[in-house]
N, C-alpha and C positions, 0 to 999 in steps of 0.2 A: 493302144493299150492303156488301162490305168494306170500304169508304173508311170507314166510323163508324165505325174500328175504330182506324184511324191519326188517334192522339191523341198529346198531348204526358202524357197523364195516367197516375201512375207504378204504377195500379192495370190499366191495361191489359197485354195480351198483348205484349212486345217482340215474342217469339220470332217471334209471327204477321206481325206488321208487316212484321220483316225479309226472313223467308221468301216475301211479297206481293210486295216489291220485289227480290229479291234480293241483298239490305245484310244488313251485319254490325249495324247500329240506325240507326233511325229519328228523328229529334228535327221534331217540328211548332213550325211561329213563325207569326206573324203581323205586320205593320209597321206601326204608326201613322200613314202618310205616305200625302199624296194619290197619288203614282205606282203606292203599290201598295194604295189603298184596294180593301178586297171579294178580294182575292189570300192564299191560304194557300202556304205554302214547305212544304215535306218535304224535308227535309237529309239525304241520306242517305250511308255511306259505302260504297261499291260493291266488288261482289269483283274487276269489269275492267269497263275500258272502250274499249277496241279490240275491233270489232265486226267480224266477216268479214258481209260481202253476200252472202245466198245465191244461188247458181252459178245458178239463174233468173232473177233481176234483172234487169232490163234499163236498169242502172248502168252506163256505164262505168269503174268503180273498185270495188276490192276488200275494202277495209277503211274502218271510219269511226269516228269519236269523234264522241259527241253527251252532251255535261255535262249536258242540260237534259232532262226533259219535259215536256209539256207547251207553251204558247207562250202571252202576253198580247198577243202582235202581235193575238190572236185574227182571225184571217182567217176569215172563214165557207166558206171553199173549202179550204182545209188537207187534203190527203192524211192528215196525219200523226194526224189528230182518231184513228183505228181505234186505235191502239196505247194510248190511254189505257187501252182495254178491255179489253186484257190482262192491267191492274190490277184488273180491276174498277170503273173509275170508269167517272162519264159521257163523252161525247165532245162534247159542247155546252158549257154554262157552265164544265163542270169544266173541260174540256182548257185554254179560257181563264185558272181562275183558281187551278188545283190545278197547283202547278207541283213539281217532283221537281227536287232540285237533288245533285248527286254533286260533293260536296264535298273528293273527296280524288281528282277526274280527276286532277289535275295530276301529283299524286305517283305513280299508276297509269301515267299511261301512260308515267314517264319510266323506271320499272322493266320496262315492257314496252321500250322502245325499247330498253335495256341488256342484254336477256337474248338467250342467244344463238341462240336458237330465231327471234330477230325479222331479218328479212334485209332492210329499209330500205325495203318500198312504200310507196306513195304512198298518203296518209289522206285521208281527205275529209268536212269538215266543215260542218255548215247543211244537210246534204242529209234530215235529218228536222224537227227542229225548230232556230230559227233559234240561234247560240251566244250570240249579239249581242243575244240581246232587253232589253229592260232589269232583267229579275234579274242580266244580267251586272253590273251597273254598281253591286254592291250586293256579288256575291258574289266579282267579279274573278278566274273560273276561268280563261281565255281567255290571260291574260299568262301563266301557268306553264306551260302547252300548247303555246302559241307558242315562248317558249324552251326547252324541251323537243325541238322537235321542232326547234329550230334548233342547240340544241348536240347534234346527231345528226344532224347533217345532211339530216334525212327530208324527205322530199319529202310538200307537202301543198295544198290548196287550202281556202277558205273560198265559201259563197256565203252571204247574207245580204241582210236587210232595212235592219239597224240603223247606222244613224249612229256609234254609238259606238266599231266597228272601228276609226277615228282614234284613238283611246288607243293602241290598240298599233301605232302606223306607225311608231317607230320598231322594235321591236321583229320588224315583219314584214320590214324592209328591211334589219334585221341578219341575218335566216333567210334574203332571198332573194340576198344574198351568197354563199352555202355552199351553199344548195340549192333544187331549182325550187318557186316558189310562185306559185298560180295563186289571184285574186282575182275572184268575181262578184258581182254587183247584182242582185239582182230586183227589174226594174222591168217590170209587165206594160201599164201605162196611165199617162198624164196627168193625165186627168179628176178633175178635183177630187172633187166629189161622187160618182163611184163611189168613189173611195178613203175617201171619210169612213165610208161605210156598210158597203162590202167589209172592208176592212182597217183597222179603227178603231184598233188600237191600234200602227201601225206610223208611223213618219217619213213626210210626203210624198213622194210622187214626188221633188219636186226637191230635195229635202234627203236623199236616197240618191243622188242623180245628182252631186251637191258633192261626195259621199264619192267616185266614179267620179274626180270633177274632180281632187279630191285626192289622191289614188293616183298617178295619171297623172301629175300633176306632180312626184311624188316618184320615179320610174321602176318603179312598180307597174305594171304593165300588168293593168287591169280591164276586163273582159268586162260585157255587161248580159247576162242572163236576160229576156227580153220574154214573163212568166209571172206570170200567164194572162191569155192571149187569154181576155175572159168571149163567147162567142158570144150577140148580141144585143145584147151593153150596151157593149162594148168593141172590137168588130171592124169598125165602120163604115171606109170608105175613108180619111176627112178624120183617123178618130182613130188609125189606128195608122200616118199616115204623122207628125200631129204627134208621135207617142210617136217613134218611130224619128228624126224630128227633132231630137228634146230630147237623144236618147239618142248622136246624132253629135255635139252639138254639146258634149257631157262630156268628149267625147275618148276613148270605149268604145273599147276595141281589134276588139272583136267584139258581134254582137248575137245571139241565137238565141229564137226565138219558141217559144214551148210554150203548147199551147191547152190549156183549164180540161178536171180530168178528174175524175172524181166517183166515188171507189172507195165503199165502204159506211164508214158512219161520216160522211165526208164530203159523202154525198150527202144523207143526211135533212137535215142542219144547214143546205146550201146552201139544199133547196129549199122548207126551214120558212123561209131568207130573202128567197126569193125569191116565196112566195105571200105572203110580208109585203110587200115593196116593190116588186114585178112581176109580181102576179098574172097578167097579160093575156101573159105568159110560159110560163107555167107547162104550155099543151099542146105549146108549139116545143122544150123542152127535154124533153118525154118521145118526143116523135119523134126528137131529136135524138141523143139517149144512148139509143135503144132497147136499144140491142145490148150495152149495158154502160157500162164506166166512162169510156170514152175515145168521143170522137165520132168521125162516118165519116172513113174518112183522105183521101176526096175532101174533104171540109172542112181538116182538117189540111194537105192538100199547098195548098189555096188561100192562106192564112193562111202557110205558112214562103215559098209564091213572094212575094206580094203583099211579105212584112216584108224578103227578101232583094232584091228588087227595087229596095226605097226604099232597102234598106242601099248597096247601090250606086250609087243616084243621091248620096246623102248624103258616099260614101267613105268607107263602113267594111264589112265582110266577115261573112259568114257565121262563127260557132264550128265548129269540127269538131264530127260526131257524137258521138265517142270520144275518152277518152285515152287516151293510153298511158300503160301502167303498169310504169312507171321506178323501180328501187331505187336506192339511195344505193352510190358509188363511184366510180372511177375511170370516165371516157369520158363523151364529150361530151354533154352536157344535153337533154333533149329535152323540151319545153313538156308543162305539165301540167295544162292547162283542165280544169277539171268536166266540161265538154258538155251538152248538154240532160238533164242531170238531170231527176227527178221532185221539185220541193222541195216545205217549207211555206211560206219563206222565202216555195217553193216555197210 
């Protein structure tokens, strides 16, 4: 694999390293520290980082910033695992513990926001891998992004796993003074022990739903993500009416449910974990996903009625499908939710 190749050692190949990631150089670290025991960093500094969503997508938003690859949230369902591959790395342990960190986003995209070719859409962020995971909390990309895109008035949205989004709430509440900013949660379940095994290395449930709490009380208006529905482990009646409970009772402005979808890359890792911890699973999910990465949409339309249903018993509302996609200017503001994005967060 290329990855043996990306060393911090000064007899290796820079030129190659760079050209793999598309950086001007590469610097490898490592950290002494329990948080990121077994975790390698690649620091790299990036030629851009506003990203156009290709016109297939089925994003509502057009442009995205993502400082990170990689994620230690390590979710075993993660979408995002495929793009490791692009590197050439694994999409299993690596994506977890090989993390790519674009060390000079901050200063990029504020040269992009300045230039005059950039006409103010709205960016959107956490929609591959989370910004908030805790390499932020080490490498503190996330504050010069936020202001950035606040003394530019740009309109931008976050969605995220991570707790630590609180660092920057002042910071977000100075952006959403001047311009719209749209804050989500992904929160797909409750359940304790799906969370420890699914999402090992991400915040609980209820300590992403503080961060909801928190927002709200500050006049953030934050949406929850109810992603992923896991069909079989997470979809009972009793559990996603307590999830859609927990998730009224934060103060979400909105909820919108998105059921587990298994592209490649992400599909072998799922269900190498789930022949580990639910074998007796393992034929309901090949009939399930026969037809590809997304289950039948008679299951999907079950799952968005049932989750809006309780949204409304509870009194809170469905997310729009879509945002609108609003530049920076003159005339009146118009909300700029993610919408059912595809996350890792998602």
């Amino acid at each position: 694999m290329r990855w043996e190749n990306l060393t911090a050692d000064p007899a290796g190949d820079p030129a190659r390293d760079a050209a793999l990631f598309g950086a001007d150089r590469v610097v490898t670290r490592t950290f002494d520290t329990p948080e990121f025991h077994g975790v390698t960093f690649h620091e790299i500094r990036a030629r851009s980082i506003v990203n156009r969503v290709p016109g297939a997508s089925r994003m509502p938003f057009e442009w995205t910033v993502n400082p990170y690859r990689g994620c230690t949230h390590a979710c075993v369902y993660c979408f995002a695992r495929r793009t490791h591959s692009y590197l050439d790395l694994d999409t299993g342990l690596g994506f977890d513990s090989q993390i790519v960190v674009k060390v000079n986003a901050p200063e990029l995209l504020r040269r992009r926001l300045a230039s005059r070719s950039w006409s103010g859409e709205h960016i959107a962020m956490g929609t591959n891998v989370d910004c908030y995971q805790r390499a932020e909390g080490r490498y503190r990309l996330m504050p010069g992004i936020v202001a950035a895109l606040r003394d530019h008035a740009n309109p931008f949205s976050i969605l995220t796993k991570g707790t630590l989004i609180l660092r920057d709430l002042d910071l977000l509440r100075q952006a959403s003074e001047v311009t719209d900013v749209s804050v989500s949660v992904s929160v797909g379940f409750t359940d304790t022990e799906l969370w420890r095994t699914v999402e090992p290395g991400t915040p609980a449930p209820e300590r992403r739903l503080d961060v909801v709490r928190a927002l709200t009380d500050q006049g953030i208006g934050c949406g929850v993500l109810m992603a992923p529905v896991i069909p079989f482990l997470g979809d009972h009646p009793a559990q996603l009416r307590a999830t859609v409970r927990a998730i009224a009772a934060s103060g979400a402005t909105s909820v919108t449910p998105l059921v587990l979808h298994l592209r490649p890359g992400a599909r072998e890792w799922f269900t190498a974990w789930l022949g580990h911890h639910h074998p007796h699973l393992l034929p309901s999910y090949e009939r399930l996903y026969a037809e590809g990465a997304y289950a039948p949409r008679w299951y999907q339309r079950r799952i968005t009625r049932q989750v809006h249903e309780l949204a409304a018993e509870y009194g809170i509302g469905p997310a729009r499908s879509a945002a609108p996609r609003r530049t920076a200017g003159p005339g009146p503001a118009a909300p700029a939710a993610p919408g059912p994005v595809q996350p890792t967060l998602l």
